[in-house]
TILUMDREN-819612 format. One record per atom (N, C-alpha, C, O): atom name; residue number from 1; residue in one letter; x, y, z. Coordinates in steps of 0.001 Angstrom, whole numbers, plus 500000, padded with zeros to 6 digits. Layout:
<recs>
REC   atome   num   residu     east    north       up
REC      CA   NUM        A        X        Y        Z
...
</recs>
This chain:
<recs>
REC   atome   num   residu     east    north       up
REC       N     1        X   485204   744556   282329
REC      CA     1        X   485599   745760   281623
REC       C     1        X   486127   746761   282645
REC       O     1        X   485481   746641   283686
REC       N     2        X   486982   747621   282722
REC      CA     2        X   487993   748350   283272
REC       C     2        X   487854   749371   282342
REC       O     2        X   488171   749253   281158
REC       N     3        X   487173   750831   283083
REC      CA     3        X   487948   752338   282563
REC       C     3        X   489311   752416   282791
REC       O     3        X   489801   751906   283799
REC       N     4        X   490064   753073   281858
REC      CA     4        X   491464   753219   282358
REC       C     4        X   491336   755229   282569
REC       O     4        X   490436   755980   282193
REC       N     5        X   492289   755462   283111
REC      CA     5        X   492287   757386   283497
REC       C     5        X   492392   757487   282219
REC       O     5        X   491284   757970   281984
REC       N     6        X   492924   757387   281156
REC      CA     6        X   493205   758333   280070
REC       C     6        X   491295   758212   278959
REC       O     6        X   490965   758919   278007
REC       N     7        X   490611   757248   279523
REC      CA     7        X   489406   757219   278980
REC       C     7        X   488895   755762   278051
REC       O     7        X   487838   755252   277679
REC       N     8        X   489950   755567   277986
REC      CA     8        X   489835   754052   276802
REC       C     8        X   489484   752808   278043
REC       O     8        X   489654   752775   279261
REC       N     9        X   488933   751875   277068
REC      CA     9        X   488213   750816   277770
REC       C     9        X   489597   749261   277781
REC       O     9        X   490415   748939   276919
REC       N    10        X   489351   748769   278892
REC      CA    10        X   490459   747783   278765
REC       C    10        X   489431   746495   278581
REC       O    10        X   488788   746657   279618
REC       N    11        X   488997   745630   278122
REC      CA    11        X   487817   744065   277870
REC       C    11        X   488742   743439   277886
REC       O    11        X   489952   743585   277709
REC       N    12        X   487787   742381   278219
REC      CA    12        X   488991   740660   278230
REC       C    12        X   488360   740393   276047
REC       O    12        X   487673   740837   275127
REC       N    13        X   489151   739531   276408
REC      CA    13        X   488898   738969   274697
REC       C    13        X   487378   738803   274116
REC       O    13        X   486914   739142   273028
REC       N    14        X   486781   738164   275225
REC      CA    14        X   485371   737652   275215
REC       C    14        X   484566   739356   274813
REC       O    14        X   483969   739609   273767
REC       N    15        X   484791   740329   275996
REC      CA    15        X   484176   740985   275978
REC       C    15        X   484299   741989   274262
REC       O    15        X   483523   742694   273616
REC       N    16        X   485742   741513   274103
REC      CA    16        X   486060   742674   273007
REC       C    16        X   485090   742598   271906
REC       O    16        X   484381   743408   271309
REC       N    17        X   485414   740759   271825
REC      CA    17        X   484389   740152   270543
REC       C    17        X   483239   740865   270500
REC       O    17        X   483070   741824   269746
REC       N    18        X   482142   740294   271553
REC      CA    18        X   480872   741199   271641
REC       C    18        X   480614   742658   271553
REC       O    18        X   479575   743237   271236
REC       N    19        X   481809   743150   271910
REC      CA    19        X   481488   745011   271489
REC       C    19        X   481736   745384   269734
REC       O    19        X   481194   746105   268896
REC       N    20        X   482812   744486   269783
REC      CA    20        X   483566   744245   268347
REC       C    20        X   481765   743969   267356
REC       O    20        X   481221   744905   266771
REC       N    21        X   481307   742875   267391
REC      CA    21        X   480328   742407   266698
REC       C    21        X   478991   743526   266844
REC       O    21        X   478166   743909   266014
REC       N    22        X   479181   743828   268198
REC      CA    22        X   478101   745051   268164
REC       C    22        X   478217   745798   267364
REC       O    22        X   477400   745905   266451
REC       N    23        X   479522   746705   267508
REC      CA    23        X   479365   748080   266598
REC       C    23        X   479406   748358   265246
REC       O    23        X   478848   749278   264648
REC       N    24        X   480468   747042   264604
REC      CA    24        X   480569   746079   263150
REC       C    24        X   478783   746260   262488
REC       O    24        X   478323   746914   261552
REC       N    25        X   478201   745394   263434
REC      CA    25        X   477104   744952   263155
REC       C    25        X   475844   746556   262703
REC       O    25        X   474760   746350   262156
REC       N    26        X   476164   747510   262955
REC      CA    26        X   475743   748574   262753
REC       C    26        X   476187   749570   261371
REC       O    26        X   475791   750699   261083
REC       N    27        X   476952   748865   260814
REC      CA    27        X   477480   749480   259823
REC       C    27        X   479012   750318   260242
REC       O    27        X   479610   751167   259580
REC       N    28        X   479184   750029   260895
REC      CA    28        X   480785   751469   261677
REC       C    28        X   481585   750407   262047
REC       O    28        X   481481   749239   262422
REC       N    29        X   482920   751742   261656
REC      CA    29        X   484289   750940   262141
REC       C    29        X   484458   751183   264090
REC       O    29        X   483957   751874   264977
REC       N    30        X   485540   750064   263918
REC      CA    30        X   486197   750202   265277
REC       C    30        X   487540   749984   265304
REC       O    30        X   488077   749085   264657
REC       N    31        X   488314   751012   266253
REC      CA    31        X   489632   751494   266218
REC       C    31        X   489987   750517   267553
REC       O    31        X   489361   750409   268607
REC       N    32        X   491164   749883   267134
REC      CA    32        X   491977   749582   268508
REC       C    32        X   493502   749036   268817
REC       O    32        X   494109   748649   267818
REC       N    33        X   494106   748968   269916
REC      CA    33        X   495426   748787   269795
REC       C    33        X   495635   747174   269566
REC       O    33        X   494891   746350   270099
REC       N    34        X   496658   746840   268772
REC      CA    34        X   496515   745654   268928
REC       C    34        X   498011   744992   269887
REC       O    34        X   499160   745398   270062
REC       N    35        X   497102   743612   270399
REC      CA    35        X   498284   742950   271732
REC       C    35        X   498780   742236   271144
REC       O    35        X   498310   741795   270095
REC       N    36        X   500047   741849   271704
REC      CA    36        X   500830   740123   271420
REC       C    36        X   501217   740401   270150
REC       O    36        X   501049   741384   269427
REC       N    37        X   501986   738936   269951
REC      CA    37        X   502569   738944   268460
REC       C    37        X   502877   738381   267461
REC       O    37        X   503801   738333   266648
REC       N    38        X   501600   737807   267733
REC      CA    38        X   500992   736906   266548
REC       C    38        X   500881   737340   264865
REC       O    38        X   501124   736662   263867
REC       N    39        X   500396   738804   265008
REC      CA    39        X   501099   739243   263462
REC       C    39        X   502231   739494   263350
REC       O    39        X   502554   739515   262162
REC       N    40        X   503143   739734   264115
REC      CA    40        X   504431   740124   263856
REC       C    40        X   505261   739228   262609
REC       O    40        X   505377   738005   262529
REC       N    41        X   505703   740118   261829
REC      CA    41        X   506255   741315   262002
REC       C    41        X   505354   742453   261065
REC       O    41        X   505688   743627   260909
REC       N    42        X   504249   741864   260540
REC      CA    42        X   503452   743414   259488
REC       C    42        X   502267   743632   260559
REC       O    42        X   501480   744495   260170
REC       N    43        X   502071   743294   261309
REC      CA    43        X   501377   744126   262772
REC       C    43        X   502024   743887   264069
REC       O    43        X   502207   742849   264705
REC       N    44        X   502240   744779   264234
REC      CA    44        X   502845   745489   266018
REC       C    44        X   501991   745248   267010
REC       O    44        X   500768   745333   266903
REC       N    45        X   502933   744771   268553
REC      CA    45        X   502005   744805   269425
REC       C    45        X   502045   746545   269640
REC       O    45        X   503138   747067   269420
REC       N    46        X   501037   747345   270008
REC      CA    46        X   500656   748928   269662
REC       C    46        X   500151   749344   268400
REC       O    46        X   499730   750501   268395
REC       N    47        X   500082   748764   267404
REC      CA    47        X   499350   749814   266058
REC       C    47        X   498127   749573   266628
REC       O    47        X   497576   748739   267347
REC       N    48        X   497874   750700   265995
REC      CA    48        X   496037   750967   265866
REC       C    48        X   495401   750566   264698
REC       O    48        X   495659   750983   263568
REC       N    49        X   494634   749814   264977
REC      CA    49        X   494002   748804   263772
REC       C    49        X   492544   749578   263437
REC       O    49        X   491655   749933   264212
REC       N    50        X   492635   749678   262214
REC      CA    50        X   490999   750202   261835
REC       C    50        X   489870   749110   261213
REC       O    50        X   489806   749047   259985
REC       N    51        X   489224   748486   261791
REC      CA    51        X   488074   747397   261023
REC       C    51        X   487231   747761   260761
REC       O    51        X   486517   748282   261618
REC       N    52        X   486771   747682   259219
REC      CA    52        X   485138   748292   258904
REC       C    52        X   484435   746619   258681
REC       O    52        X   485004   745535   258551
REC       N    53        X   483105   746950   258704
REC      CA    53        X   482603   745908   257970
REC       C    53        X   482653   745305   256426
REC       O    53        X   482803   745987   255413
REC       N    54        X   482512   744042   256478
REC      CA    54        X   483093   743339   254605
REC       C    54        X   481822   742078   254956
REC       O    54        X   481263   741520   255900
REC       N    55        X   481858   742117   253500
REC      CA    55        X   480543   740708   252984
REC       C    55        X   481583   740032   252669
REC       O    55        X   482670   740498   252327
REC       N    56        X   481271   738840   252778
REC      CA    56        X   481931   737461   252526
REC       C    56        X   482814   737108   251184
REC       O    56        X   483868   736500   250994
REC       N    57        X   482059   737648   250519
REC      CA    57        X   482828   738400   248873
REC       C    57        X   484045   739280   248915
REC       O    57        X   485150   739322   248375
REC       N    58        X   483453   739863   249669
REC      CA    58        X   484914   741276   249568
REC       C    58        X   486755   740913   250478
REC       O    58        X   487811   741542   250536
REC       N    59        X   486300   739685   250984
REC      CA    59        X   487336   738722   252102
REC       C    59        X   488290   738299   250566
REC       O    59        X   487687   738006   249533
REC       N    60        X   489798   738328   250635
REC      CA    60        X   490697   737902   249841
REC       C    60        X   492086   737391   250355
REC       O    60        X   492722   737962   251241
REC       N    61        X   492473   736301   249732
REC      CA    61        X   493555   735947   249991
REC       C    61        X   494296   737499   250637
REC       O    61        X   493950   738622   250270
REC       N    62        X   495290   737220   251587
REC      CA    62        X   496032   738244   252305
REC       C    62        X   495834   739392   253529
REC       O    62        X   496463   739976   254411
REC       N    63        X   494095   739244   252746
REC      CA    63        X   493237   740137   253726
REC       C    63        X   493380   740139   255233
REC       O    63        X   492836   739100   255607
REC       N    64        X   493797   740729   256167
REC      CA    64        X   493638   740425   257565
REC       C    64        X   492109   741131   257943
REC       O    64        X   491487   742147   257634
REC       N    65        X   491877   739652   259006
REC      CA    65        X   490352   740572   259329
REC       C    65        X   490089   739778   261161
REC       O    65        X   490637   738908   261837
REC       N    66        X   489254   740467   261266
REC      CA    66        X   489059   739955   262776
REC       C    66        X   487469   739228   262909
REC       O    66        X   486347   739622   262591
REC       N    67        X   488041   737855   263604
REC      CA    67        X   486898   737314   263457
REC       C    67        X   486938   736429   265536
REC       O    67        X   487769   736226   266421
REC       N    68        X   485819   736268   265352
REC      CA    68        X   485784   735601   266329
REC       C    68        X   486327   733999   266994
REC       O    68        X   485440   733147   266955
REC       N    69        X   487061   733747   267315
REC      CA    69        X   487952   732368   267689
REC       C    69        X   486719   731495   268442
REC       O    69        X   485632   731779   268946
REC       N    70        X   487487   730307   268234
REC      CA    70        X   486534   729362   268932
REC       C    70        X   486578   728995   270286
REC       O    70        X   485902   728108   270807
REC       N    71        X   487732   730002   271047
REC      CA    71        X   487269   730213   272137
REC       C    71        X   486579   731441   272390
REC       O    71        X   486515   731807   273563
REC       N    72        X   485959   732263   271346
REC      CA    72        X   485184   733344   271994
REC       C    72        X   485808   734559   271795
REC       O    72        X   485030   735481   271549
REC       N    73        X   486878   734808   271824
REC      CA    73        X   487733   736304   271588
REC       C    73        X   487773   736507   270215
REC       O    73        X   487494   735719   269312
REC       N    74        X   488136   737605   270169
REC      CA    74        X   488201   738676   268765
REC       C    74        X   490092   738111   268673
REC       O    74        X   490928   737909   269554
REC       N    75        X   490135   738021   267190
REC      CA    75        X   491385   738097   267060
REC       C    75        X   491488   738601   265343
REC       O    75        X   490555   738529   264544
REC       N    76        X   492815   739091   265062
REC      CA    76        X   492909   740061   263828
REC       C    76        X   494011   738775   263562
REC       O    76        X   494771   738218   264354
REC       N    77        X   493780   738560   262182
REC      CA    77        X   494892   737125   261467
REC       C    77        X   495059   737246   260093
REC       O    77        X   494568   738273   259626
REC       N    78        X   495530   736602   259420
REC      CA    78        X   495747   736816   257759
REC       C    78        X   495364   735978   257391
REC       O    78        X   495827   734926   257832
REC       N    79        X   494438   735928   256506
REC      CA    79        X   493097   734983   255623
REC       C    79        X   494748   734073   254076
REC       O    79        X   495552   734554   253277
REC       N    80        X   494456   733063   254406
REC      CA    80        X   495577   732081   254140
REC       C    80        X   494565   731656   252256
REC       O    80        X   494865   731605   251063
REC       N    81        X   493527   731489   252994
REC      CA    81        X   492956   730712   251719
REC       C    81        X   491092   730817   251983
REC       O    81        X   490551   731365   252944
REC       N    82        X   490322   730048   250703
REC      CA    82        X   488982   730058   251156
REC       C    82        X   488075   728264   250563
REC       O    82        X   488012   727634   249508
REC       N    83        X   487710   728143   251535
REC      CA    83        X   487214   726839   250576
REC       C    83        X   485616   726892   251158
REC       O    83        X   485387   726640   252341
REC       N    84        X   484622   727218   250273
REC      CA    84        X   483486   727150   250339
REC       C    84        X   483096   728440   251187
REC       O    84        X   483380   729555   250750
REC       N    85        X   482567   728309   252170
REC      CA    85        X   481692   729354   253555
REC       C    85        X   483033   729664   254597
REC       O    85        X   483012   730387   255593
REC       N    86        X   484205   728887   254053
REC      CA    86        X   485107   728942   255243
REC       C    86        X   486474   729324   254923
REC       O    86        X   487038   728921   253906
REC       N    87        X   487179   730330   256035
REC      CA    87        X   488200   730598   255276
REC       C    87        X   489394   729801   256210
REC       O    87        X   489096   729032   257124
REC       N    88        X   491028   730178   255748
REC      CA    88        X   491679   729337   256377
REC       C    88        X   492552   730535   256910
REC       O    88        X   492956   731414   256148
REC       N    89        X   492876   730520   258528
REC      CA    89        X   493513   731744   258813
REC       C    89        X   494532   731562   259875
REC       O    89        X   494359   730624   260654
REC       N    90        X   495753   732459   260043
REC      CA    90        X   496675   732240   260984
REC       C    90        X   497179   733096   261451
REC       O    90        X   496824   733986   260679
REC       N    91        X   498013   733746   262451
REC      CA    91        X   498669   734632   262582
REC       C    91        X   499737   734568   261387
REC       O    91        X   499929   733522   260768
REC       N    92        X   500567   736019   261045
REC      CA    92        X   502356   736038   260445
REC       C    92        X   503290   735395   261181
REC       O    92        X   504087   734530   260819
REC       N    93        X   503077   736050   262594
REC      CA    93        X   503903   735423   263338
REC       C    93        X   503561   733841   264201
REC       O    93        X   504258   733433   265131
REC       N    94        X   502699   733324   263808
REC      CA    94        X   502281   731882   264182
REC       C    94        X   502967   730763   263374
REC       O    94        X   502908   730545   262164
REC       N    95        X   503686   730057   264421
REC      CA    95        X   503835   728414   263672
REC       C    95        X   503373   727431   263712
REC       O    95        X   503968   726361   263582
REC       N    96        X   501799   727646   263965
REC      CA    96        X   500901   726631   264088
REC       C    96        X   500074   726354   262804
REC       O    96        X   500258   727026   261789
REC       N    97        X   499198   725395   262863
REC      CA    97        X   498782   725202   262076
REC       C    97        X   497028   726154   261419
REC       O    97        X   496393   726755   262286
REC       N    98        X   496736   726157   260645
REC      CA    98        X   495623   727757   259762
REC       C    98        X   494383   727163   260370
REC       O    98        X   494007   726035   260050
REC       N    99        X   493818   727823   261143
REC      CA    99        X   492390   727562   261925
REC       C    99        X   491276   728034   260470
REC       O    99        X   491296   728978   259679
REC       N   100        X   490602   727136   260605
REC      CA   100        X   489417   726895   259807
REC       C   100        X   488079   728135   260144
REC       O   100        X   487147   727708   260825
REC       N   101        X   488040   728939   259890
REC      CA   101        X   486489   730115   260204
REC       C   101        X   485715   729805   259233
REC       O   101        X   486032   729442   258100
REC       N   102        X   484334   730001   259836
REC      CA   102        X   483412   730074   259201
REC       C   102        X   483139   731701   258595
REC       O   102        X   483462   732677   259272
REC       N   103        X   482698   731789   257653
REC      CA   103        X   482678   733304   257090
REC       C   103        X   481532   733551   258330
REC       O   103        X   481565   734750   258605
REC       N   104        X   480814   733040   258935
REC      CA   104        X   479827   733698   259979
REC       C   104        X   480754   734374   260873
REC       O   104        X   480491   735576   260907
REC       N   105        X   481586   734105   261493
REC      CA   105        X   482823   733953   262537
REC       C   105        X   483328   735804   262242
REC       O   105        X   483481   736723   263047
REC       N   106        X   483419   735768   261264
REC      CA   106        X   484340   737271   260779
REC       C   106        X   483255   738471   260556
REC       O   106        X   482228   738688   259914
REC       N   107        X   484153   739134   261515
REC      CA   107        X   483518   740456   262517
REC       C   107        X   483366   741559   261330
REC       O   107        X   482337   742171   261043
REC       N   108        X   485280   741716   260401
REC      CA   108        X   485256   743136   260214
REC       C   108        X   486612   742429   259324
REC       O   108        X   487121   741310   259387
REC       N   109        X   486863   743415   258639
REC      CA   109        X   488655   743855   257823
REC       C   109        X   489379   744507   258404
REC       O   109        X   488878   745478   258970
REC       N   110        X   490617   744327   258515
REC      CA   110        X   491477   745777   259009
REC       C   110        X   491701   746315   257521
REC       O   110        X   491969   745722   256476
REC       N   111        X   491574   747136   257702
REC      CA   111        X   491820   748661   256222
REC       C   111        X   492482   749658   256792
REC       O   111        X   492506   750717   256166
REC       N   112        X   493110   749593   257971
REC      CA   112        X   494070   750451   258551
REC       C   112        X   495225   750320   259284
REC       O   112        X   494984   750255   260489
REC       N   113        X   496056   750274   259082
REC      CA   113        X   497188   750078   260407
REC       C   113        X   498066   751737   260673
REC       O   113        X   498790   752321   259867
REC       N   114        X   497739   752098   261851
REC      CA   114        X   498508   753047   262377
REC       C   114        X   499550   752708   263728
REC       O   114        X   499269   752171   264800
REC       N   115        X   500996   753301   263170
REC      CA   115        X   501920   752544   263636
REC       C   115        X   503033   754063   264165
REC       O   115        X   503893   754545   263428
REC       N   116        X   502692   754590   265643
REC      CA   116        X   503261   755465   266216
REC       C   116        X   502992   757178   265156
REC       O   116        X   503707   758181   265145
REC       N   117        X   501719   756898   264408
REC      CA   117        X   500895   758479   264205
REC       C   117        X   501391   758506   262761
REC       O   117        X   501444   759599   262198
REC       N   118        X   501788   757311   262061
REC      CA   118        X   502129   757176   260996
REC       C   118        X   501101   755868   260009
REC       O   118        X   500866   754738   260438
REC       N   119        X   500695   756340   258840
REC      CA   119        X   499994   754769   258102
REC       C   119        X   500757   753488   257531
REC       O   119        X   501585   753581   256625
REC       N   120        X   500491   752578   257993
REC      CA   120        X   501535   751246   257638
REC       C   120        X   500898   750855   256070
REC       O   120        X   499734   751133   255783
REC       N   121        X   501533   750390   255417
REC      CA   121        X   500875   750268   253680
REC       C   121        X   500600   748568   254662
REC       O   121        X   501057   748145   255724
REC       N   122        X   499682   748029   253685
REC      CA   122        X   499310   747014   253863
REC       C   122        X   500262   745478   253448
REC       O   122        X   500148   744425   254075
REC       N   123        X   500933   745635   252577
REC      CA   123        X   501801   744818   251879
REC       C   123        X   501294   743629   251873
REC       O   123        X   502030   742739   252300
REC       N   124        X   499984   743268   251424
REC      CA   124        X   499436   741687   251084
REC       C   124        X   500109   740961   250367
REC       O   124        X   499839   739770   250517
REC       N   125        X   501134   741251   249406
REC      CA   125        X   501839   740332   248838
REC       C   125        X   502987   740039   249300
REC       O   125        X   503381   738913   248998
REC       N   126        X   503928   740908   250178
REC      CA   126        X   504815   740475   250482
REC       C   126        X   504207   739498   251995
REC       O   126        X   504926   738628   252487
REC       N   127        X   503217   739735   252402
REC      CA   127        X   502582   738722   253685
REC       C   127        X   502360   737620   253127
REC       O   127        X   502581   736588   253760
REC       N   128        X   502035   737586   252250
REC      CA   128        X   501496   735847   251870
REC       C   128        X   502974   735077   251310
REC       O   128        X   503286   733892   251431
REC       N   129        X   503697   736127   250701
REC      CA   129        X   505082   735205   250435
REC       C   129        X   506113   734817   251795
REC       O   129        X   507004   733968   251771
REC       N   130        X   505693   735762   253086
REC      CA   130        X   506251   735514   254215
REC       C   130        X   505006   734286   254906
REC       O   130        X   505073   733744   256010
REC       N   131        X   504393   734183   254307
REC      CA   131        X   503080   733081   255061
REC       C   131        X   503316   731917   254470
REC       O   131        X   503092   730910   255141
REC       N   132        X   503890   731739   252896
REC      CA   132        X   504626   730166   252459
REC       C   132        X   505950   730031   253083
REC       O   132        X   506566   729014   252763
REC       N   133        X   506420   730693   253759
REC      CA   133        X   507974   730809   254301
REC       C   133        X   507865   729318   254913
REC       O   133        X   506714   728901   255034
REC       N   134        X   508866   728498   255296
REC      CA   134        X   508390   727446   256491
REC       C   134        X   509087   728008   257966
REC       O   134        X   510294   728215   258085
REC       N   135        X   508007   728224   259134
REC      CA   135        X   507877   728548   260151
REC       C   135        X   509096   728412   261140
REC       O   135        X   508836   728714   262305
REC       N   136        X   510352   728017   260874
REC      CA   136        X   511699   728180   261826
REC       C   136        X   512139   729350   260698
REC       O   136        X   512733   730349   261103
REC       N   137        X   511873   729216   259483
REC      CA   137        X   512839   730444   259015
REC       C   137        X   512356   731819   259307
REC       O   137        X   513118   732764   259513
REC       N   138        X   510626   731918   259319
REC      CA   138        X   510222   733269   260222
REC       C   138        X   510674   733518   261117
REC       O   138        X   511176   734630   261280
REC       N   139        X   510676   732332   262302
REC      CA   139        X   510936   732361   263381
REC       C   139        X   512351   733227   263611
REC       O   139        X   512532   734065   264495
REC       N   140        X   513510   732717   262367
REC      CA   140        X   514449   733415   262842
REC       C   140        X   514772   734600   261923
REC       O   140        X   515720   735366   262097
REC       N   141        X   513871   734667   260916
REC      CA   141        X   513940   736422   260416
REC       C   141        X   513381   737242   261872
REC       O   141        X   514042   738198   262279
REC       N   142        X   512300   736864   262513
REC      CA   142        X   511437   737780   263157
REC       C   142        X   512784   738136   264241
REC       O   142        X   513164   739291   264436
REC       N   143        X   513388   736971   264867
REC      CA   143        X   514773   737167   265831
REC       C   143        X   515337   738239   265558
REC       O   143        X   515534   739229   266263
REC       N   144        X   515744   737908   263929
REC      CA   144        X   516877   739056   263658
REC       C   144        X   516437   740214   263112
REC       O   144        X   517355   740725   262472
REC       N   145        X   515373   740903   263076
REC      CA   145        X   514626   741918   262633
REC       C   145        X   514776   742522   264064
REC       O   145        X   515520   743463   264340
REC       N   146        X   513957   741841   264949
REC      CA   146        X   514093   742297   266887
REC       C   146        X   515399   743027   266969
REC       O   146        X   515550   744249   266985
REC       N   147        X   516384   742032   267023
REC      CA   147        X   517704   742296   267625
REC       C   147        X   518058   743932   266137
REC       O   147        X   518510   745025   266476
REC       N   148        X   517764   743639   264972
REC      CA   148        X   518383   745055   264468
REC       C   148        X   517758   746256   264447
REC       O   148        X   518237   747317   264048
REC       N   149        X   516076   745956   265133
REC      CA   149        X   515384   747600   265968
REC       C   149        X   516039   747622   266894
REC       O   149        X   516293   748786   267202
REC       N   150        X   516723   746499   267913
REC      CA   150        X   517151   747158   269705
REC       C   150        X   518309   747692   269004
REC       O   150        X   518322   748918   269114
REC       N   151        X   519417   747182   268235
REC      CA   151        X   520570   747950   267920
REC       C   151        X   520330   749529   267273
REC       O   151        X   521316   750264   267215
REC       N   152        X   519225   749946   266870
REC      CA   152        X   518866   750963   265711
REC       C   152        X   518474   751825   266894
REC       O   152        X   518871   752990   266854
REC       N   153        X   517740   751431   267970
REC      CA   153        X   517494   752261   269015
REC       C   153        X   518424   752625   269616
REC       O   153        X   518538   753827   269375
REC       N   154        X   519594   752135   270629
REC      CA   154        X   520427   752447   270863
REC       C   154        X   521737   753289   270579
REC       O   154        X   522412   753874   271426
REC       N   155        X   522011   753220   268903
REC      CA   155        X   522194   754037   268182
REC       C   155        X   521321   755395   268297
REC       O   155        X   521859   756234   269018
REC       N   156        X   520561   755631   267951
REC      CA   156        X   519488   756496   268024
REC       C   156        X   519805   757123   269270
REC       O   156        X   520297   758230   269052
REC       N   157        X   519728   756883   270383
REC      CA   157        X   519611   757328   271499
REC       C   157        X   521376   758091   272238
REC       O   157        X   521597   758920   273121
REC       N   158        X   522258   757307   271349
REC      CA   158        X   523393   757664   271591
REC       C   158        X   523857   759401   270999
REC       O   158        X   524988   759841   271203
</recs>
């Protein structure tokens, strides 16, 4: 774990999980930025993700929630499906195949996305119709979504 100057804590994955499950486990949310871009494109690497705690019941198709991976890290994914104690989950932006969790596994819900001091709506239905997509055609919406923010910026800046 690493203080950074501005006050926020930097953890490896491992560590996040365990603080993650700690404070979950108390009844309270936890705020944090999220990395990489595995949800992309309905989570940003930078939004601020809000997770409260959820019972196993309250977990629904679309739901993104953060659960613990089977290597040990915290990761935030979109709940695909549920069969029995276990749900089926993946990144948006993943073309792999839906990792199997145990409802023990899952930390928290995100019920928040803040995206540069602004609230992101959640859009569960348009995620799950981008989650039957087949995975080269994300691949190249997500391309051409990229390339028409760098053009929108540049504009912008001109």
């Amino acid at each position: 774990m690493t203080k950074l100057p501005n006050g926020q804590l930097k953890l490896s994955g491992k560590e996040f999980a365990d603080l993650s499950a700690e404070v979950i486990g108390t009844s309270a949310s936890i705020r944090f930025r999220a990395r990489g871009g595995s949800m992309s494109p309905f989570i940003r690497a930078g939004d601020v993700l809000t997770v409260d705690p959820v019972r196993p019941e309250e977990i629904g198709r679309g739901d993104v929630v953060l659960y613990r991976s089977a290597g040990g890290r915290a990761l935030a994914h979109r709940v695909l499906g549920r069969r029995g104690h276990h749900y089926l989950i993946r990144g948006d932006g993943s073309a792999g195949k839906c990792e199997i969790v145990s409802c023990h596994e899952i930390l928290g819900k995100v019920n928040r996305i803040d995206r540069d001091g602004a609230l992101v709506p959640p859009r569960r239905t348009l995620a799950l119709a981008w989650a039957a997509t087949p995975a080269l055609c994300r691949r190249s919406l997500v391309s051409i979504a990229r390339s028409f923010r760098g053009l929108h910026r540049k504009i912008r800046t001109k």
